[in-house]
N, C-alpha and C positions, 0 to 999 in steps of 0.2 A: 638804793631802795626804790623800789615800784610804789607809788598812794594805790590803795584801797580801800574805800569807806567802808566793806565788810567788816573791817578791823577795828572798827571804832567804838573806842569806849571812855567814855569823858568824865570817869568816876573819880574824883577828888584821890583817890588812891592812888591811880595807876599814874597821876596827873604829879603826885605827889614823890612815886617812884622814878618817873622818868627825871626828874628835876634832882633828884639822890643820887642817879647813874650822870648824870652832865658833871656833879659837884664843884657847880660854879656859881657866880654871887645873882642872886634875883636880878640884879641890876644887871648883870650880865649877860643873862639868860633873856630877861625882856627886849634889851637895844637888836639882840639876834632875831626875835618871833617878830618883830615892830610892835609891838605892845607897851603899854606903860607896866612900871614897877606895881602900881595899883594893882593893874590885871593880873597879874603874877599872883600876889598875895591873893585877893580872890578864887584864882582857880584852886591855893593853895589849902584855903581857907574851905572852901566849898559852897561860901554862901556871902553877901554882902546886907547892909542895911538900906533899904529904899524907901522912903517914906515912912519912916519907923515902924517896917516892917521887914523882917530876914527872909532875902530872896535867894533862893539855889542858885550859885555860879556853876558850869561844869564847862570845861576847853572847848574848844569846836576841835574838828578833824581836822581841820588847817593846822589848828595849836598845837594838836596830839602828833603829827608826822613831823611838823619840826624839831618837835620835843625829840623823839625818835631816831630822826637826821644826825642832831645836834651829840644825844648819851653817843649813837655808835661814832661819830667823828671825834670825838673825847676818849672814846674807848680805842680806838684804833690809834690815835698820835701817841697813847700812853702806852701799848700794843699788848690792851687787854682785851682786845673782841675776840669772840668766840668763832 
C-alpha cells in the first residue's frame, strides 16, 4: 500500500470498520499503531470527556493507513483479500 492523505477520513465509522476487518483485541490493535488502549476506545468511541466537557476524538491519517496496513495483512494471512 502507497499513503495518501486524499484518502483520509477519520470518521468514528470507517475507524470503527477498519478495527472489524483486523478482528483482533483493542489491545492488540493499539501495541501495533504505538498507541495506548485509551486511544483505541476513543477513536472507537468518537469522543472523550475533557474538563467535563465531550470532546470529538477522530484517527489521524497515521492511525487510519495503519489501521488499513494491518485489516489487509489480516486479510491476506487468512487469504481472504480481494
Amino acid at each position: 500500500m502507497i499513503p495518501n492523505a486524499e484518502n483520509y477520513n477519520g470518521d468514528t465509522k470507517n475507524a470503527q470498520q477498519l478495527i472489524e476487518r483486523i478482528g483482533k483485541s483493542q489491545t492488540w490493535i493499539a501495541k501495533r499503531l504505538g498507541v495506548s488502549d485509551r486511544r483505541i476506545r476513543y477513536i472507537i468511541k468518537g469522543s472523550r470527556i475533557v474538563n467535563g466537557v465531550d470532546t470529538d476524538v477522530r484517527m489521524t491519517y497515521t492511525e487510519q493507513f495503519t489501521l488499513e496496513c494491518l485489516a489487509v495483512a489480516v486479510e491476506s494471512a487468512a487469504g481472504l483479500s480481494a
